[in-house]
N, C-alpha and C positions, 0 to 999 in steps of 0.2 A: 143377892150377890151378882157377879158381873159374871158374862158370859164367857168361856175362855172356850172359842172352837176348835183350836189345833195347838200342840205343844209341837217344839221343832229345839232340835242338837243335835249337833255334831257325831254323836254315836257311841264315843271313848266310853271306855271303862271310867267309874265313877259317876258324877253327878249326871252328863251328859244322858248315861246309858240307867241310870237309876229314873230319869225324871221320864224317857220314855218307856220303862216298865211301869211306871204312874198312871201314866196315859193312855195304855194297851190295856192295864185292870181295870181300866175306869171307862173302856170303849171310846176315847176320845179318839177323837181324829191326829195324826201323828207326824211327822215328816224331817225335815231338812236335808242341810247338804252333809254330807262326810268325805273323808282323802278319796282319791284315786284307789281303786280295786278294795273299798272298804274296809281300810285295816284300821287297827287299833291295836291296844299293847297287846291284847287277847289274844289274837289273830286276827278273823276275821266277821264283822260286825254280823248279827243274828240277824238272816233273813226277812224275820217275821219285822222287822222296822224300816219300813220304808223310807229310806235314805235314799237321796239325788248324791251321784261320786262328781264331784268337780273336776273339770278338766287337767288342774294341774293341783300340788299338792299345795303350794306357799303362793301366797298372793305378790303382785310385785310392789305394794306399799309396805311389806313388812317379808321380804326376801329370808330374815333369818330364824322367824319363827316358822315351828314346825305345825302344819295343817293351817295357814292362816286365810288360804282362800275360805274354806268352809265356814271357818266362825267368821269372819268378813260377811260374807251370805247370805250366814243364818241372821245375822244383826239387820242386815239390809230385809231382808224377807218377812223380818217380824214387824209387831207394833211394839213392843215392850221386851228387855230381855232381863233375869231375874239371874243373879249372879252370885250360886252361894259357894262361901270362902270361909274354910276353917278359921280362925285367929284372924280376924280381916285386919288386925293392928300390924299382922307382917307381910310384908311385901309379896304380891300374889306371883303366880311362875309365870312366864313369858306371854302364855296363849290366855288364861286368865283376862294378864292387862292388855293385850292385845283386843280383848274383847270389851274394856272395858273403854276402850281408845276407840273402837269402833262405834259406840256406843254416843257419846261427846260427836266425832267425827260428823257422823249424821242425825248426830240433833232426836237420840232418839232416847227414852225414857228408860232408866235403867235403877235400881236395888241390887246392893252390896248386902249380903248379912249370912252370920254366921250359922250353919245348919246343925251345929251340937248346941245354942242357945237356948234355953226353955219357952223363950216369946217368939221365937222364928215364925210359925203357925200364926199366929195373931201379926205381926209383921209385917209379913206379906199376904197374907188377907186386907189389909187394911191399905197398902201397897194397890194390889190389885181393883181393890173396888176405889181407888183415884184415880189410876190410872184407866180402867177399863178396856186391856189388850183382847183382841179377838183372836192374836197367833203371837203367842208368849213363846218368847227364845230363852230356854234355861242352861246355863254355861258353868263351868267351873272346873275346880282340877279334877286328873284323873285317881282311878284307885290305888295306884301305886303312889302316888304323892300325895294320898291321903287316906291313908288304910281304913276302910269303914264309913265311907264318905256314900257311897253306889245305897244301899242301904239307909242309912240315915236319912237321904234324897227320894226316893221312894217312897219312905214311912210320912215324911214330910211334904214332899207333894201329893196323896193318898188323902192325907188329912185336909189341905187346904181346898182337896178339889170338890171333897164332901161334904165341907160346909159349901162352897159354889152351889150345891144341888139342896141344901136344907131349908 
């Protein structure tokens, strides 16, 4: 399996914040960028996740989306970013495609797929050993736009990082 040394997101509640409770149980190395004074819908993002706070909160290539420097960042800082999206057939929320524009933008290696799928696991395994990122940026919406998503992302990146070590 391919080596994946650092998971890196944005922090938000949901996927962001599911894929690095993945990576904290699994002792991987952890990081990215998040807003200014680390907030999220939550409050405020769990110390134990080392997060860099970006200077400012919206990038100025994308002024009207909200946190777009951070997932900007996290795209540029990664080798690969893995983007999972309930019902990928519907149009993803602003910071989403923001990331997925980011993605295109710098020419950098990117999966769409859905994380209630039964093949996701297989998926993105098979995703990952083509690609072979050494600091995987995992992005998608938050909990509140996706009730059950934080969880589902977890159980899912848990699984794919354990076959990594099999």
């Amino acid at each position: 399996m391919i080596p994946i040394k650092k998971i890196i997101s944005g922090g938000q509640t949901g996927v962001d914040r599911g894929a690095l409770e993945a990576a904290f149980e699994q002792a991987l190395d952890m990081g990215g960028w998040c807003s200014p004074g680390r907030e999220a819908e939550d409050g405020r993002i769990p110390d134990e996740f080392p997060l860099n706070e970006t200077p400012n909160e919206r990038s100025t290539h994308a002024p009207a989306i909200p946190r777009s420097l951070r997932t900007e960042w996290n795209v540029r800082d990664s080798d690969a970013t893995l983007i999972l999206l309930p019902y990928p057939e519907q149009k993803p929320d602003p910071g989403t495609e923001w990331t997925k524009t980011c993605c295109i933008k710098m020419n950098k290696p990117f999966l769409i797929c859905d994380p209630f799928d039964a093949n996701t696991v297989s998926e993105i395994s098979k995703w990952l050993n083509k690609v072979k990122p050494g600091v995987l940026n995992i992005a998608g919406p938050s909990e509140k736009t996706a009730p059950g998503i934080q969880q589902t992302t977890k159980r899912i990146l848990t699984e794919v990082l354990l076959l990594q070590i099999s």
